[in-house]
C-alpha positions, 0 to 999 in steps of 0.5 A: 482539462485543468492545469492540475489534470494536464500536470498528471497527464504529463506524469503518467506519460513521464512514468511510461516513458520511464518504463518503456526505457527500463523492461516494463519498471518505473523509478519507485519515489523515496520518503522526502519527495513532496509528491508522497505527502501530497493529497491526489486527484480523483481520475476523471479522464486525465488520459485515455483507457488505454495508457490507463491500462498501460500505467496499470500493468507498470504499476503492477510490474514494479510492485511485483519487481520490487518485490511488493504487494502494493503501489500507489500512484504517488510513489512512481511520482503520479499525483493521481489515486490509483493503486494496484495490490497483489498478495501471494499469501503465506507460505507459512501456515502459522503466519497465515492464520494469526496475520490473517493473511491468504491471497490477495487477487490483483486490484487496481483501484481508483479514486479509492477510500476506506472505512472501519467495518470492524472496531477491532485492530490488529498490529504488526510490522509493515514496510514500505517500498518508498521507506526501504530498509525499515519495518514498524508496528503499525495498529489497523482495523482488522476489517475494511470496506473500501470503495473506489472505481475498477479500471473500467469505471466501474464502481467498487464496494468489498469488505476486505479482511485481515492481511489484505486490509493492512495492504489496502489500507496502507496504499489507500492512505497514500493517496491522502499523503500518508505514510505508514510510519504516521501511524506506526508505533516508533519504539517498534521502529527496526531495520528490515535484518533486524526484524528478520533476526529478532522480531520474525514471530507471526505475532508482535507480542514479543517485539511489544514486550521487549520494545516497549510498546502497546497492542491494541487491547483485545488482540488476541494471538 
């Protein structure tokens, strides 16, 4: 084993020990650690399958905690691509049809990447649980196909589609030491109340005008 794979072996083991001292819920990392811009390393057998698993079911415990619909492996300080993703859906029939946005079964994804399968983009605001209290609008393709490795090793190929691919997409890009605010619209920048009070409309038309900024051409809402 490396010295880098032994170093994420040590994080993952630091995380489950975390978790293990907190009810199943590991210390989420915040904007400003160097792990979050930090590209990580492809799983290759850095710990066995069973604290694999282990790290799988604390992701998903502080994701769900949070709450969040996504968690990589760079934001519970684990230099390792992986991410997990659950999504209940709206509840709201309207912002279900124009964010696209249904449920989301559980993914947990390994060495993870994506690529446009569509040339159409949508924007809307997201969050980010490592950038708690804001939201910006941030233009992504409405339709992805990610790759990757399940939990067993198994290789993954899906197209993912509309709400579900912001959220793969959004935790595949940390993996690379991305954050959504790099590719986010900052005129649209706003605290989690004020989105809440004034920009809580399924669409961002509103929000584009009053704000300042542009929508991707040819999204229609």
């Amino acid at each position: 084993m490396t010295p880098a794979d032994a170093t994420i072996a040590e994080q993952i083991r630091t995380v489950l020990a975390a978790a293990e001292a907190g009810d199943g819920i590991a210390p989420i990392v915040e904007a400003g650690d160097p792990i979050l811009r930090a590209e990580t390393r492809p799983f290759d057998g850095q710990v066995d399958d069973a604290e694999l698993a282990q790290l799988a079911e604390v992701m998903r415990a502080t994701m769900l905690a949070a709450p969040g619909v996504g968690l990589a492996g760079p934001q519970l300080g684990i230099g390792l691509s992986m991410f997990v993703a659950e999504d209940p859906g709206a509840r709201d029939p309207e912002v279900a049809e124009v964010r696209e946005r249904s449920p989301l079964p559980l993914r947990v994804v390994l060495n993870a990447h994506y690529e446009r399968a569509t040339g159409a983009d949508v924007a809307f605001y997201e969050g980010c649980l490592s950038i708690p209290g804001y939201q910006a609008v941030v233009a992504r393709p409405r339709e992805i196909e990610l790759r990757g490795l399940d939990l067993t090793g198994d290789p993954l190929s899906e197209v993912v589609s509309g709400w579900s691919a912001r959220i793969v997409a959004h935790e595949t890009d940390h993996l690379s030491g991305i954050l959504f605010l790099d590719r986010a619209e900052m005129r649209s920048l706003a605290t989690n109340d004020s989105v809440a009070r004034l920009w809580h409309q399924p669409s961002t038309q509103k929000a584009a005008a009053e704000l300042g900024f542009a929508l991707p051409s040819g999204m229609v809402m």
